[in-house]
TISEFI-514705 format. One record per residue (C-alpha): chain; residue in one letter; x, y, z; residue number from 1. Coordinates in nm, 3 decimals, m for minus. Example, Ala and Ser with C-alpha at 12.3 -4.5 7.8 and 13.67 -1.06 7.14 Angstrom:
chain->A res->A X->1.230 Y->m0.450 Z->0.780 n->1 $
chain->A res->S X->1.367 Y->m0.106 Z->0.714 n->2 $
! end
This chain:
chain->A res->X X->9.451 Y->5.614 Z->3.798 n->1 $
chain->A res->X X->9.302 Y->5.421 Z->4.085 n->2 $
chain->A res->X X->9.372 Y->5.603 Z->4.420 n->3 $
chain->A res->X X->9.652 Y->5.452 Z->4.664 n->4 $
chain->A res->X X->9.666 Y->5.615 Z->4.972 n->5 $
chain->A res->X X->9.887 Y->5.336 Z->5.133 n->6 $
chain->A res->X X->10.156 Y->5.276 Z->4.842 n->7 $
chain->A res->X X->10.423 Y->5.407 Z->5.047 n->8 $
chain->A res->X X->10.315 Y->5.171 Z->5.311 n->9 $
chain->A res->X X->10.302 Y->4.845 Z->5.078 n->10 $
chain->A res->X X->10.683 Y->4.981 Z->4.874 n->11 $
chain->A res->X X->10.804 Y->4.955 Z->5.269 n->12 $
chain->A res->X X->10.654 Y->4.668 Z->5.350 n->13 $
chain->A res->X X->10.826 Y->4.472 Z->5.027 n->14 $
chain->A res->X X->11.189 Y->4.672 Z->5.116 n->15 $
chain->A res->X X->11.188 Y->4.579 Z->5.470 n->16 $
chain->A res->X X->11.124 Y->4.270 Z->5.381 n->17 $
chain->A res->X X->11.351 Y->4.196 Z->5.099 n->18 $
chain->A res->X X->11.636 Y->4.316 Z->5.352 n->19 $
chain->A res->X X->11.530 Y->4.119 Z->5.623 n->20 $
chain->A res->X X->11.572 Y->3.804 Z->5.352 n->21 $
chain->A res->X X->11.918 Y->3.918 Z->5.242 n->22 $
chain->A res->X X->12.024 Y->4.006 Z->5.568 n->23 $
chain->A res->X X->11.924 Y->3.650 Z->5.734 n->24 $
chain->A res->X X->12.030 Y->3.463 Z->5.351 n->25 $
chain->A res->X X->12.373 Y->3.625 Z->5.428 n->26 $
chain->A res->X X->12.388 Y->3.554 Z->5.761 n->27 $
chain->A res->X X->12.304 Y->3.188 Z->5.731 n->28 $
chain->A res->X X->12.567 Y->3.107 Z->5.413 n->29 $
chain->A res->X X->12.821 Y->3.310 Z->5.555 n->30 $
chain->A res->X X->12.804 Y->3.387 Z->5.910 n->31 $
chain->A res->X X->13.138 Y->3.552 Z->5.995 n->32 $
chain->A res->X X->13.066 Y->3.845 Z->5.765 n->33 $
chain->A res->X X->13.007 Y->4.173 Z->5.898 n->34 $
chain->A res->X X->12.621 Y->4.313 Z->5.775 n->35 $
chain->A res->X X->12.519 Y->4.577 Z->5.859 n->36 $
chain->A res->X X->12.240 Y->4.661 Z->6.157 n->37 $
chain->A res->X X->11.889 Y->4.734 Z->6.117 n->38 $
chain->A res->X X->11.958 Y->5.070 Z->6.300 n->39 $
chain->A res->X X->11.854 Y->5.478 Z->6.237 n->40 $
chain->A res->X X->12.059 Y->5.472 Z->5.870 n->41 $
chain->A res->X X->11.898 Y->5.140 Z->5.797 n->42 $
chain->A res->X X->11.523 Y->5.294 Z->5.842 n->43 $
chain->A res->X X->11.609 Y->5.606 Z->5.702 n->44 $
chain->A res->X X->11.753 Y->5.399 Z->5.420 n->45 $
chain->A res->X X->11.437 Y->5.156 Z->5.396 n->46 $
chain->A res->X X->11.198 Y->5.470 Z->5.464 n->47 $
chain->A res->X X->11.363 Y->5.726 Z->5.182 n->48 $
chain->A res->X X->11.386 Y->5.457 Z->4.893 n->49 $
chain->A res->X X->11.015 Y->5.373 Z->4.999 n->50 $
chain->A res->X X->10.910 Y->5.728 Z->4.945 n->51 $
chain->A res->X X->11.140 Y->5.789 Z->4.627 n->52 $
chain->A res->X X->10.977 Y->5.479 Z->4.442 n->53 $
chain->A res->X X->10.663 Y->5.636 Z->4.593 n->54 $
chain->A res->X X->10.744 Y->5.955 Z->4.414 n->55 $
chain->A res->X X->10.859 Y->5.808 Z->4.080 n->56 $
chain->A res->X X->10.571 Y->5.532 Z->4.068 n->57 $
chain->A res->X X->10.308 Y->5.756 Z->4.161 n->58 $
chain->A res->X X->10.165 Y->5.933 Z->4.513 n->59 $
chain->A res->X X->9.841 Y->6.033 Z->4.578 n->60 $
chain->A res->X X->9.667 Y->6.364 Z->4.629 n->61 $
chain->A res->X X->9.505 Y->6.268 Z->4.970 n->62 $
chain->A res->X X->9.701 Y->6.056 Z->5.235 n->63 $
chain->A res->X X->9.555 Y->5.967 Z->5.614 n->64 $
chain->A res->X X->9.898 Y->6.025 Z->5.794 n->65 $
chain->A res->X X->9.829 Y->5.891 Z->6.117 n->66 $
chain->A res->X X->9.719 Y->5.553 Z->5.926 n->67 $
chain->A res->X X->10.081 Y->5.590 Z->5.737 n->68 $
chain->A res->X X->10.274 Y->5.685 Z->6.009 n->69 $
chain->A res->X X->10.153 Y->5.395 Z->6.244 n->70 $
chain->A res->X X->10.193 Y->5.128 Z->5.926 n->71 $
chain->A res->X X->10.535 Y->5.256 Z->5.907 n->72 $
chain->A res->X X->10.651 Y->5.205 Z->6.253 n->73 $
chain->A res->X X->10.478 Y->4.881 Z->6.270 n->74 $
chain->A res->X X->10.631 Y->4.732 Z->5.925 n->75 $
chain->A res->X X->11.007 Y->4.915 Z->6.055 n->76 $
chain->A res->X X->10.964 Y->4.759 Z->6.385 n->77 $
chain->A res->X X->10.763 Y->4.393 Z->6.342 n->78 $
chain->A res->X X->10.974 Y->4.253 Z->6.020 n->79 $
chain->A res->X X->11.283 Y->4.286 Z->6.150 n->80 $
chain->A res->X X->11.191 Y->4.159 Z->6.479 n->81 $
chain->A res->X X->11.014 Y->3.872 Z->6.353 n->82 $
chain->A res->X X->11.357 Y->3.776 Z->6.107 n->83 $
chain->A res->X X->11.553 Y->3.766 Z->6.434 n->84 $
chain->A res->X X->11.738 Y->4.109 Z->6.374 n->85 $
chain->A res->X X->11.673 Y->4.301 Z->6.654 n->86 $
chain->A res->X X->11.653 Y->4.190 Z->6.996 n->87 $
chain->A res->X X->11.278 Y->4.188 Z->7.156 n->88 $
chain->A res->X X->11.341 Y->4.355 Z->7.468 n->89 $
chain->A res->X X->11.265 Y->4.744 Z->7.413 n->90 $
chain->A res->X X->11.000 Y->4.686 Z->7.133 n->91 $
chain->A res->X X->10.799 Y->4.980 Z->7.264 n->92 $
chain->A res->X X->11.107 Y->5.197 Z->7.188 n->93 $
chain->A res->X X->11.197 Y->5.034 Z->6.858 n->94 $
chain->A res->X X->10.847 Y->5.135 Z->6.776 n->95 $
chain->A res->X X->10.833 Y->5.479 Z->6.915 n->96 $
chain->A res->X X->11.190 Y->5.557 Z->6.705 n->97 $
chain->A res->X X->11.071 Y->5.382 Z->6.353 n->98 $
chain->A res->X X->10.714 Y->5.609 Z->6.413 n->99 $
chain->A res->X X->10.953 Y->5.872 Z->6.472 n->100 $
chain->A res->X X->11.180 Y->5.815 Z->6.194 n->101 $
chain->A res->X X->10.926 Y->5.767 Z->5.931 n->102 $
chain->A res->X X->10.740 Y->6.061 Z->6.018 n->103 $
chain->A res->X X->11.014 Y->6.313 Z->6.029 n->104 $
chain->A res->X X->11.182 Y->6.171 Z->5.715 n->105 $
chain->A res->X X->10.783 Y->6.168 Z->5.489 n->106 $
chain->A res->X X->10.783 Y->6.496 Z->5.630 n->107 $
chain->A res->X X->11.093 Y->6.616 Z->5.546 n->108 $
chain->A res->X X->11.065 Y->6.468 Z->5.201 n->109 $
chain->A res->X X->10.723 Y->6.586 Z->5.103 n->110 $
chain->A res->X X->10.862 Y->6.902 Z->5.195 n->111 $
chain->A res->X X->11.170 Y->6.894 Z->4.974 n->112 $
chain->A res->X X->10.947 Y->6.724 Z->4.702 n->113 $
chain->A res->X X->10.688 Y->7.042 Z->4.698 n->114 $
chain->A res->X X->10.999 Y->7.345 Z->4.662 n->115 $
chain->A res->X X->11.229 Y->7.098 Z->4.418 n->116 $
chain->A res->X X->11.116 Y->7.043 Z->4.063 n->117 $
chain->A res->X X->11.240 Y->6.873 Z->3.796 n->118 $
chain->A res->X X->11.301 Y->6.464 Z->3.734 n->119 $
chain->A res->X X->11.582 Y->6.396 Z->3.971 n->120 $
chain->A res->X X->11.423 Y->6.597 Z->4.239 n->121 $
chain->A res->X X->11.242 Y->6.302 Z->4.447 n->122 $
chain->A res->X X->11.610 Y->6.131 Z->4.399 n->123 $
chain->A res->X X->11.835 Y->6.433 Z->4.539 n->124 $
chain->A res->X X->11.623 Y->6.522 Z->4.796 n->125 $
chain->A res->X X->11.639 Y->6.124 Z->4.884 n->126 $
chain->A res->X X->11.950 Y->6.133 Z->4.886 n->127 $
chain->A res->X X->12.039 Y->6.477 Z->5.067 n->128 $
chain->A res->X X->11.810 Y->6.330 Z->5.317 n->129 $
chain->A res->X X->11.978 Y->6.029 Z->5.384 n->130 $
chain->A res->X X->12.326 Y->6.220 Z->5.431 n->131 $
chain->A res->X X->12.182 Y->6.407 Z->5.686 n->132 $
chain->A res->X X->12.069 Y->6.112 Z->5.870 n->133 $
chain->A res->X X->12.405 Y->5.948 Z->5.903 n->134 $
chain->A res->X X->12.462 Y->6.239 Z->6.199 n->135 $
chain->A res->X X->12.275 Y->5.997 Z->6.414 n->136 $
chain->A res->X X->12.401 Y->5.663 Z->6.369 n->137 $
chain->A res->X X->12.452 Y->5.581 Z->6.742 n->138 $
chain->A res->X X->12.152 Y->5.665 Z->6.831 n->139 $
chain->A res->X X->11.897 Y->5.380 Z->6.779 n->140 $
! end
């Protein structure tokens, strides 16, 4: 199997992306619904089913984190701000806080991933992980 250091990176890249389209499809056939924000449980959401397909697909033995890290916060922070989702005002601290959430949450996870074992493991800890992020909805 071919090496694929940024696979995480691309799986967020299509996610964000594919929200960004049903968020703005939404918005444009039906625009007095309430949808939801591209806030902290939005990019924890985005970020953990990134790294769970990552984990079920396949994840390499060798990753450059400060290469992943930065492609993170760049995909969490440009897509959505280029869709018209977030306002373009504080875009140095929308990117700080999707660097920030990215690498706490591939750190937590790769953490949870090397003590858990079994087939639902990348899925619980995914999960458990997202829970736990819901604490800090107002923040973002």
């Amino acid at each position: 199997m071919k090496k694929k250091p940024f696979f995480v990176n691309i799986l967020l890249v299509i996610l964000t992306g594919l929200a960004c389209l049903a968020e703005s499809l939404l918005h444009m056939l039906s625009p007095a619904t309430l949808l939801p924000r591209f806030d902290l449980p939005m990019l924890a959401a985005l970020t953990l089913l990134a790294l769970v397909l990552e984990a079920y697909l396949g994840s390499p033995e060798k990753r450059d984190w400060v290469t992943t890290i930065l492609l993170g916060g760049v995909t969490l922070t440009a897509l959505p701000l280029c869709a018209g989702l977030t306002l373009p005002q504080p875009i140095w601290a929308a990117f700080l806080a999707s660097c920030a959430v990215f690498c706490v949450l591939s750190l937590l996870f790769h953490g949870c991933r090397e003590r858990m074992t079994g087939r639902l493991a990348p899925l619980a800890s995914g999960i458990v992980l997202f829970l736990a992020c819901q604490c800090l909805q107002g923040i973002y």
